[in-house]
GUDRENKE-663416 format. One record per atom (N, C-alpha, C): residue in one letter; x, y, z. Coordinates in steps of 0.001 Angstrom, whole numbers, plus 500000, padded with zeros to 6 digits. Layout:
N
<r><residu>A</residu><east>X</east><north>Y</north><up>Z</up></r>
...
***
This chain:
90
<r><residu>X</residu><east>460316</east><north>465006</north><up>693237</up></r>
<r><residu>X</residu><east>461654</east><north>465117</north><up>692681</up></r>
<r><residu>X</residu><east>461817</east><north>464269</north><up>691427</up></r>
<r><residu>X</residu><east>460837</east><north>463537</north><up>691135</up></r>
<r><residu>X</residu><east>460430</east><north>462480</north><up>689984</up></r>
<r><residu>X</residu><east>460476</east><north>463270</north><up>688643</up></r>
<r><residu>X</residu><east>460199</east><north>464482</north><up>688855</up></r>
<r><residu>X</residu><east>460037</east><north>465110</north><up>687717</up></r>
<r><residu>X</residu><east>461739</east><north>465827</north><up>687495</up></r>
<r><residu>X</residu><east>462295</east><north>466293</north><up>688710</up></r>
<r><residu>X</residu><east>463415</east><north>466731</north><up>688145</up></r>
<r><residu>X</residu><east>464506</east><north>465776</north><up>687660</up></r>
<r><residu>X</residu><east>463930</east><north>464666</north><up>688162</up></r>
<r><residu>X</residu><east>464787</east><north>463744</north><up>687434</up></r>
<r><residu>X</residu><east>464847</east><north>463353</north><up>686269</up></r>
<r><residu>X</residu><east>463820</east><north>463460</north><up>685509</up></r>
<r><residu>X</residu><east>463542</east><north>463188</north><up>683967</up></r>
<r><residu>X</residu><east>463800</east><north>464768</north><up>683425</up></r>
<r><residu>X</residu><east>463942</east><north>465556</north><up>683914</up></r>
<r><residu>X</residu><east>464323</east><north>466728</north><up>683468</up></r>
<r><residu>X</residu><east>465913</east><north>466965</north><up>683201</up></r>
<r><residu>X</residu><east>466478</east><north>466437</north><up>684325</up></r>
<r><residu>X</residu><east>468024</east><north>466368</north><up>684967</up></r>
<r><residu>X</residu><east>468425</east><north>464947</north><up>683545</up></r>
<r><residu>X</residu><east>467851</east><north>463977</north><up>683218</up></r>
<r><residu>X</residu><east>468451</east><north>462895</north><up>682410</up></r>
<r><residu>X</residu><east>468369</east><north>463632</north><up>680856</up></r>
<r><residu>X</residu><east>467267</east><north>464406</north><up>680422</up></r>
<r><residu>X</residu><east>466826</east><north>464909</north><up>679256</up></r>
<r><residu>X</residu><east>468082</east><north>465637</north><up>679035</up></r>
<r><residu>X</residu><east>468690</east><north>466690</north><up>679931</up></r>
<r><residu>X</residu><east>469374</east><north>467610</north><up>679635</up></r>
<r><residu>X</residu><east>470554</east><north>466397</north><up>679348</up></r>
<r><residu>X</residu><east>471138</east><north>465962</north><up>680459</up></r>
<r><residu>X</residu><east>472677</east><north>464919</north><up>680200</up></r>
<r><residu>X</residu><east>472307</east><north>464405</north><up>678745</up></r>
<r><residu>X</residu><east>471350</east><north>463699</north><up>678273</up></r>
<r><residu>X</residu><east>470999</east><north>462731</north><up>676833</up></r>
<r><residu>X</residu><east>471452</east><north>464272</north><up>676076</up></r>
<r><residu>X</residu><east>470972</east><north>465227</north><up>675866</up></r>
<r><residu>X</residu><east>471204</east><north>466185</north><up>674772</up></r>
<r><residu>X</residu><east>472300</east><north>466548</north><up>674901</up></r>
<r><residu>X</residu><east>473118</east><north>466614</north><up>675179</up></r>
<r><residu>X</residu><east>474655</east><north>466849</north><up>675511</up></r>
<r><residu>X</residu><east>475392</east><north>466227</north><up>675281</up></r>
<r><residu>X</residu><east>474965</east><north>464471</north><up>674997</up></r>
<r><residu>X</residu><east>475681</east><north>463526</north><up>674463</up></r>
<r><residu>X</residu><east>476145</east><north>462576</north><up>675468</up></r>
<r><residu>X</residu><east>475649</east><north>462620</north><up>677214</up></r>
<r><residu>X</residu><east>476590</east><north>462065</north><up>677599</up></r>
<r><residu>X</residu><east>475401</east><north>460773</north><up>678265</up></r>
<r><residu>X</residu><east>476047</east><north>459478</north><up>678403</up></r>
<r><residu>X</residu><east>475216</east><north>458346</north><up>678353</up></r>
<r><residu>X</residu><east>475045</east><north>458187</north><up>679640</up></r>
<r><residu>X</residu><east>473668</east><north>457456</north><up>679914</up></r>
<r><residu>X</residu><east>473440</east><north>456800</north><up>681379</up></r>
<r><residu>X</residu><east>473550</east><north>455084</north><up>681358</up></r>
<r><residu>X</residu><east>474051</east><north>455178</north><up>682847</up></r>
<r><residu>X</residu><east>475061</east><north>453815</north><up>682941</up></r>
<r><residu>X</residu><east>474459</east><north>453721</north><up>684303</up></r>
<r><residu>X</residu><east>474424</east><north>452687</north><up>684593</up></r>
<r><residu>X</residu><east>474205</east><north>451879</north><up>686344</up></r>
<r><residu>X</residu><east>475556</east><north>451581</north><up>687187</up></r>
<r><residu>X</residu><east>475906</east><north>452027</north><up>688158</up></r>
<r><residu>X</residu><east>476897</east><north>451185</north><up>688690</up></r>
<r><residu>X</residu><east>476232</east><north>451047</north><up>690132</up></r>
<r><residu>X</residu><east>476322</east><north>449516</north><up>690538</up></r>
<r><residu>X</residu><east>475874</east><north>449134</north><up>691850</up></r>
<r><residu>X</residu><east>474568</east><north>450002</north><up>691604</up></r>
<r><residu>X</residu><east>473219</east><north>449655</north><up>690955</up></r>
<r><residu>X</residu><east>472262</east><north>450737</north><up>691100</up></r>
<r><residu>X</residu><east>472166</east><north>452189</north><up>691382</up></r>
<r><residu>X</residu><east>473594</east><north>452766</north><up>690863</up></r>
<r><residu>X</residu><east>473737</east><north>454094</north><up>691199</up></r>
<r><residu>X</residu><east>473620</east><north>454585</north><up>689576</up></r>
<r><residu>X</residu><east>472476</east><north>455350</north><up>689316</up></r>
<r><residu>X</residu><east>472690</east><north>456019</north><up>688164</up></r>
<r><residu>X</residu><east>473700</east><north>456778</north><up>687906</up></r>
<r><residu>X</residu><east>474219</east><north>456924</north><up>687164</up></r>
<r><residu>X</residu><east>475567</east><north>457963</north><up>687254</up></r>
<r><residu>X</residu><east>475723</east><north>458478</north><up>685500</up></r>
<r><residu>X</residu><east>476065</east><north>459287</north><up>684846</up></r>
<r><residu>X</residu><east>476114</east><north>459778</north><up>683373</up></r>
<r><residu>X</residu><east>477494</east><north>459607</north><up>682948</up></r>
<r><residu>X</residu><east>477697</east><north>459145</north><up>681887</up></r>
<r><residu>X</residu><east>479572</east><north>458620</north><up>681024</up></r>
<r><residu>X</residu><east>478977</east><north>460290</north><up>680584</up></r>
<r><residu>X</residu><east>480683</east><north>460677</north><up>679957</up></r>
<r><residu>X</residu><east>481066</east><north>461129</north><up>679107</up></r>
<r><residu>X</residu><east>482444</east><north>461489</north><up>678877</up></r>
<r><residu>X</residu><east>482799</east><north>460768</north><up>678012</up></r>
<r><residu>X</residu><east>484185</east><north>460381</north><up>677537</up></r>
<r><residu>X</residu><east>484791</east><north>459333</north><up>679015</up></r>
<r><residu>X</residu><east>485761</east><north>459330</north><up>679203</up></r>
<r><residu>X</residu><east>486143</east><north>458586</north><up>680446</up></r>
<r><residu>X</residu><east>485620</east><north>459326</north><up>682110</up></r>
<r><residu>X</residu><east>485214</east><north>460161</north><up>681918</up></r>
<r><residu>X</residu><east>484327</east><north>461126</north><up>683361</up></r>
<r><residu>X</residu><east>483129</east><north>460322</north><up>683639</up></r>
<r><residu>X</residu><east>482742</east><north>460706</north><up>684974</up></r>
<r><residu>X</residu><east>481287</east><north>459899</north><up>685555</up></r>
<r><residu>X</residu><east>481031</east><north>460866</north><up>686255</up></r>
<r><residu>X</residu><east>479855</east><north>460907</north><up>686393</up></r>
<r><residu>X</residu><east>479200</east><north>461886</north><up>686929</up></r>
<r><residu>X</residu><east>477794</east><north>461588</north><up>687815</up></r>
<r><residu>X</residu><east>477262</east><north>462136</north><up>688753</up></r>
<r><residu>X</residu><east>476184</east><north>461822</north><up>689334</up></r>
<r><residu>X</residu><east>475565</east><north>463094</north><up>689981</up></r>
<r><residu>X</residu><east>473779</east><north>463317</north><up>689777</up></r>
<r><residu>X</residu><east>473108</east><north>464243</north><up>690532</up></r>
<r><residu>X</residu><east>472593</east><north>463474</north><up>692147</up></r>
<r><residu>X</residu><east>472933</east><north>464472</north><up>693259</up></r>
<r><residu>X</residu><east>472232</east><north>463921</north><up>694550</up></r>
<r><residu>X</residu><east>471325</east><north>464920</north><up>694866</up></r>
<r><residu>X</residu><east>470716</east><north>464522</north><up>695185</up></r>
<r><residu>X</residu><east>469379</east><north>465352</north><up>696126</up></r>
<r><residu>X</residu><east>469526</east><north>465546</north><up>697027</up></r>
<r><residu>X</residu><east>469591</east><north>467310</north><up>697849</up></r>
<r><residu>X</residu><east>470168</east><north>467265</north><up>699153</up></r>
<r><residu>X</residu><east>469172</east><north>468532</north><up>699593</up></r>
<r><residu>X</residu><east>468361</east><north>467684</north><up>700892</up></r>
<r><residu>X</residu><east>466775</east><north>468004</north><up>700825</up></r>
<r><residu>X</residu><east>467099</east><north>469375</north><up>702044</up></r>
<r><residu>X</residu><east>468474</east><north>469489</north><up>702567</up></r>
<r><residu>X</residu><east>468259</east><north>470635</north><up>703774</up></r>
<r><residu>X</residu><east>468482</east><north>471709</north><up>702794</up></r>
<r><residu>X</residu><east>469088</east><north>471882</north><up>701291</up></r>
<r><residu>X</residu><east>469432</east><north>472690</north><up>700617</up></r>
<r><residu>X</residu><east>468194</east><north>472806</north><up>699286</up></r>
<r><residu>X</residu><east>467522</east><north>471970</north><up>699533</up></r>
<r><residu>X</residu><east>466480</east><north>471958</north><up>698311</up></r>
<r><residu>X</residu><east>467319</east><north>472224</north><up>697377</up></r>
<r><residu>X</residu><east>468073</east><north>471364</north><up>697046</up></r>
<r><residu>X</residu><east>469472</east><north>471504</north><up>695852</up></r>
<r><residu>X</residu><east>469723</east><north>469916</north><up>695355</up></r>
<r><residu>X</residu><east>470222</east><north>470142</north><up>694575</up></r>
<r><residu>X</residu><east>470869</east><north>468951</north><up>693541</up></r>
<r><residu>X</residu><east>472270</east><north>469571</north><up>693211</up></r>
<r><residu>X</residu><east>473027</east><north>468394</north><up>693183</up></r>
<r><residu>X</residu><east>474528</east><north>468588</north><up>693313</up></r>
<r><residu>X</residu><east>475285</east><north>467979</north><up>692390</up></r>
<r><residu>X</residu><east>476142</east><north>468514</north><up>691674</up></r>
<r><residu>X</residu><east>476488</east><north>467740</north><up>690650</up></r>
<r><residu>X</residu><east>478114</east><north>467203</north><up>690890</up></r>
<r><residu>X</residu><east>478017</east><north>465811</north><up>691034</up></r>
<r><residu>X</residu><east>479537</east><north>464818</north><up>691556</up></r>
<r><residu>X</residu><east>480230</east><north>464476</north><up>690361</up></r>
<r><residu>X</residu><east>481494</east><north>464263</north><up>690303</up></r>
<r><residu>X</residu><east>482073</east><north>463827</north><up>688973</up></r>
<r><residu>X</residu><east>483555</east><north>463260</north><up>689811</up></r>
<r><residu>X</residu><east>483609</east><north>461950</north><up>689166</up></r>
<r><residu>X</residu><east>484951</east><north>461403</north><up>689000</up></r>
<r><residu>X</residu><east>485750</east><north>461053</north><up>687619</up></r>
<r><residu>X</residu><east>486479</east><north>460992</north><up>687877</up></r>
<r><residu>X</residu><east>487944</east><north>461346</north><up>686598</up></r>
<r><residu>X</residu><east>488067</east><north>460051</north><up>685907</up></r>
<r><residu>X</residu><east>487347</east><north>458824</north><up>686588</up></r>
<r><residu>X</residu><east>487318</east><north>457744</north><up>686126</up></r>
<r><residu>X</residu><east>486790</east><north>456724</north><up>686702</up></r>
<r><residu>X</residu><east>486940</east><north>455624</north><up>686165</up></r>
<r><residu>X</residu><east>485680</east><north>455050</north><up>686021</up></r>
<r><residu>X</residu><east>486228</east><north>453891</north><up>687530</up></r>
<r><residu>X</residu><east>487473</east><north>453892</north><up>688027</up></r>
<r><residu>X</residu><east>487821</east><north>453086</north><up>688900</up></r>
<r><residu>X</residu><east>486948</east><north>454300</north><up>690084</up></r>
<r><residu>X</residu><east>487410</east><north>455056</north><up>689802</up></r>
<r><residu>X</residu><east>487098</east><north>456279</north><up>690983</up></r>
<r><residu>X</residu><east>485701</east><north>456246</north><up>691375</up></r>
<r><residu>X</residu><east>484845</east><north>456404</north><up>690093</up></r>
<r><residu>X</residu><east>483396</east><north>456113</north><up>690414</up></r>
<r><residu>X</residu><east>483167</east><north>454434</north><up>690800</up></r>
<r><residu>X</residu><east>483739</east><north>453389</north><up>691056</up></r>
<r><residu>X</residu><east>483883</east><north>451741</north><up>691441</up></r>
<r><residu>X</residu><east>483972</east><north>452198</north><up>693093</up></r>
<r><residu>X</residu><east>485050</east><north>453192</north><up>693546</up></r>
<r><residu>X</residu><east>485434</east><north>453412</north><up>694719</up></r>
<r><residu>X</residu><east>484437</east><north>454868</north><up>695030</up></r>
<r><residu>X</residu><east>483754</east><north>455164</north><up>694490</up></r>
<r><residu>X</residu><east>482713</east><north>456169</north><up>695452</up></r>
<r><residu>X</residu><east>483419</east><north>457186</north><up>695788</up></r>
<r><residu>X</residu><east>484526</east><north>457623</north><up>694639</up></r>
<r><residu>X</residu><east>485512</east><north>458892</north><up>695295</up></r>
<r><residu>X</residu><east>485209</east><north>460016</north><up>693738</up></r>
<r><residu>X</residu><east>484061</east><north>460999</north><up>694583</up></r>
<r><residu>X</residu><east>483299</east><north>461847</north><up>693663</up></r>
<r><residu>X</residu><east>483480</east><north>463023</north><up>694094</up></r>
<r><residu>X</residu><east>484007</east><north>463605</north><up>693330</up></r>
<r><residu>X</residu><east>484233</east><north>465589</north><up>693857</up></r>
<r><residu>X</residu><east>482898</east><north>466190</north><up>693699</up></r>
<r><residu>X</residu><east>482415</east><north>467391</north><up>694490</up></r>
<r><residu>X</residu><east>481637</east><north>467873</north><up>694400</up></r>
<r><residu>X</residu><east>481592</east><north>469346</north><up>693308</up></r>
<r><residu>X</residu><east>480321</east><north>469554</north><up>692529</up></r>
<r><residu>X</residu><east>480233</east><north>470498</north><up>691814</up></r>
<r><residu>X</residu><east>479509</east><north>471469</north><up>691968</up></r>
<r><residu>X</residu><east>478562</east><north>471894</north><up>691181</up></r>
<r><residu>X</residu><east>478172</east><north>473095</north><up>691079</up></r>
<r><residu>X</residu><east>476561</east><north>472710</north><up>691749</up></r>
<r><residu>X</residu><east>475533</east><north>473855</north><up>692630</up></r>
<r><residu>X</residu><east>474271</east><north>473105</north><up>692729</up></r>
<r><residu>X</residu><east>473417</east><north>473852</north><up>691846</up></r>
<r><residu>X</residu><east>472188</east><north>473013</north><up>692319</up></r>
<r><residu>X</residu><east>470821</east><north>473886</north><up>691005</up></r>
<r><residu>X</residu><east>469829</east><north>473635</north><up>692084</up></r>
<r><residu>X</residu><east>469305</east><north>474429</north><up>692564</up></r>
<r><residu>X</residu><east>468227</east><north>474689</north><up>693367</up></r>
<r><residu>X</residu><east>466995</east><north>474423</north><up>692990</up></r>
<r><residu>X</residu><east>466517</east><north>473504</north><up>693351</up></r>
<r><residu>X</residu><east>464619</east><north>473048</north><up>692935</up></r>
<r><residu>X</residu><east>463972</east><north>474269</north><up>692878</up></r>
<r><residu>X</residu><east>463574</east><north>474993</north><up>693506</up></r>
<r><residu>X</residu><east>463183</east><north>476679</north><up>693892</up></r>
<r><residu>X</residu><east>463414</east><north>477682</north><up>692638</up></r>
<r><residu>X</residu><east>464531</east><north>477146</north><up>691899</up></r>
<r><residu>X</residu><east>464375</east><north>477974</north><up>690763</up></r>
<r><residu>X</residu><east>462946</east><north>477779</north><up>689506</up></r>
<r><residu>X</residu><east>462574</east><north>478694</north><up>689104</up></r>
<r><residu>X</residu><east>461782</east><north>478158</north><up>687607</up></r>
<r><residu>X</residu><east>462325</east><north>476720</north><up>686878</up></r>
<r><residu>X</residu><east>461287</east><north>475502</north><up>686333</up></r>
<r><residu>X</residu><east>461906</east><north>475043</north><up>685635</up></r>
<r><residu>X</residu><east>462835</east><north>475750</north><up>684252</up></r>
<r><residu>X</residu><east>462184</east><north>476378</north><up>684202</up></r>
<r><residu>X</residu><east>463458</east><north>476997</north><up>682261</up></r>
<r><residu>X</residu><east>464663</east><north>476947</north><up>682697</up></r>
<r><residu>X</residu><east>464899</east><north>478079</north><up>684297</up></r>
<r><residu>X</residu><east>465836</east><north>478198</north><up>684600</up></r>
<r><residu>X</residu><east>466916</east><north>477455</north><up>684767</up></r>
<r><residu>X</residu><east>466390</east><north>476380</north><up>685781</up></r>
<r><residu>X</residu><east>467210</east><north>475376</north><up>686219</up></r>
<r><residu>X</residu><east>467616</east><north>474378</north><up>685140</up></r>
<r><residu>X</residu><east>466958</east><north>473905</north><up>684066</up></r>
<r><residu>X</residu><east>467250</east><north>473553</north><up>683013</up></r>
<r><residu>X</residu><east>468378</east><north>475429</north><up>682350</up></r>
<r><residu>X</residu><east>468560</east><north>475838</north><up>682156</up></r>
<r><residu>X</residu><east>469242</east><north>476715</north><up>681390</up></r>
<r><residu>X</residu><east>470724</east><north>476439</north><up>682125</up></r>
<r><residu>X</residu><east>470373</east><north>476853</north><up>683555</up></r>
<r><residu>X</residu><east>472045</east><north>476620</north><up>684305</up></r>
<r><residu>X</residu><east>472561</east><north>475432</north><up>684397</up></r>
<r><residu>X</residu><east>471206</east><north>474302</north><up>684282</up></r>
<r><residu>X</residu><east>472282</east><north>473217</north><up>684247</up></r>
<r><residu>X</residu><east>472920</east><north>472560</north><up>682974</up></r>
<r><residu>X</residu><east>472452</east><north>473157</north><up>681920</up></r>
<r><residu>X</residu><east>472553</east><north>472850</north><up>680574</up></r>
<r><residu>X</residu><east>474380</east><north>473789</north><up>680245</up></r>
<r><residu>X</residu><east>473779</east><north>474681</north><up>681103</up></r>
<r><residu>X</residu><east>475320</east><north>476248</north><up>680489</up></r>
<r><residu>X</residu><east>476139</east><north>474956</north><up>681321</up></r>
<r><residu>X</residu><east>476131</east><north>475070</north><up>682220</up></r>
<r><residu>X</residu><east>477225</east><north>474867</north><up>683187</up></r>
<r><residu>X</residu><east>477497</east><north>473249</north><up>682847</up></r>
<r><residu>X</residu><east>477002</east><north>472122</north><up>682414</up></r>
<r><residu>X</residu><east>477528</east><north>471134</north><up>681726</up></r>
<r><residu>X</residu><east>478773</east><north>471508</north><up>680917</up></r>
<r><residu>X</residu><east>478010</east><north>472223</north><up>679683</up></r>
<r><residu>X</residu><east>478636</east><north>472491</north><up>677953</up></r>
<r><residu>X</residu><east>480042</east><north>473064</north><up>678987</up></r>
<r><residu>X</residu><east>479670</east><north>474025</north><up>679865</up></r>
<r><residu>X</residu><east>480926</east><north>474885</north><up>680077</up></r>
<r><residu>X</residu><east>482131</east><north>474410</north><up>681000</up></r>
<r><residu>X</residu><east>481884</east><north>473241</north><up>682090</up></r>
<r><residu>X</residu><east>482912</east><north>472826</north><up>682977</up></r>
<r><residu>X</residu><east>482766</east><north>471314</north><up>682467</up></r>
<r><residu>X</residu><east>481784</east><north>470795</north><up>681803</up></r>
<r><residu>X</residu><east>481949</east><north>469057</north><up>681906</up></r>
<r><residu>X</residu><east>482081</east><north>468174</north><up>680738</up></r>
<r><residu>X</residu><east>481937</east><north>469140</north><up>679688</up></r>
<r><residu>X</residu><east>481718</east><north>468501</north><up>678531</up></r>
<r><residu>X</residu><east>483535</east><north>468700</north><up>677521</up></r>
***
């Protein structure tokens, strides 16, 4: 999953949006939003969390988003997660 992770950070960096640590939780800024990918191994999926702010991401209160399935082609999964950033997060 080492690899989708440097895949998953490449895409957030080209999009503009920054990586930040909180409590060792990687999580991505952009503009006042936070955001975080989880790995959720019964779904062979990655999930994309976002809070509205930055107290919200302090308190671990993260809505759930859209997933991207490991199982897909890399191009792919890079393509949907790239559309679906620009289109709901950016």
């Amino acid at each position: 999953m080492n690899d989708f992770s440097n895949i998953i950070d490449g895409v957030f960096l080209e999009l503009g949006f920054e990586i930040v640590k909180l409590d060792e939780i990687k999580l991505y800024r952009y503009k006042e939003n936070y955001y975080k990918m989880t790995y959720i191994s019964d779904f062979r999926a990655y999930v994309i969390e976002f809070a509205n702010n930055f107290k919200d991401a302090q308190n671990n209160v993260f809505e759930d988003g859209d997933t991207y399935l490991v199982d897909l082609d890399v191009d792919q999964f890079i393509k949907k997660l790239r559309a679906d950033l620009i289109k709901y997060y950016c």
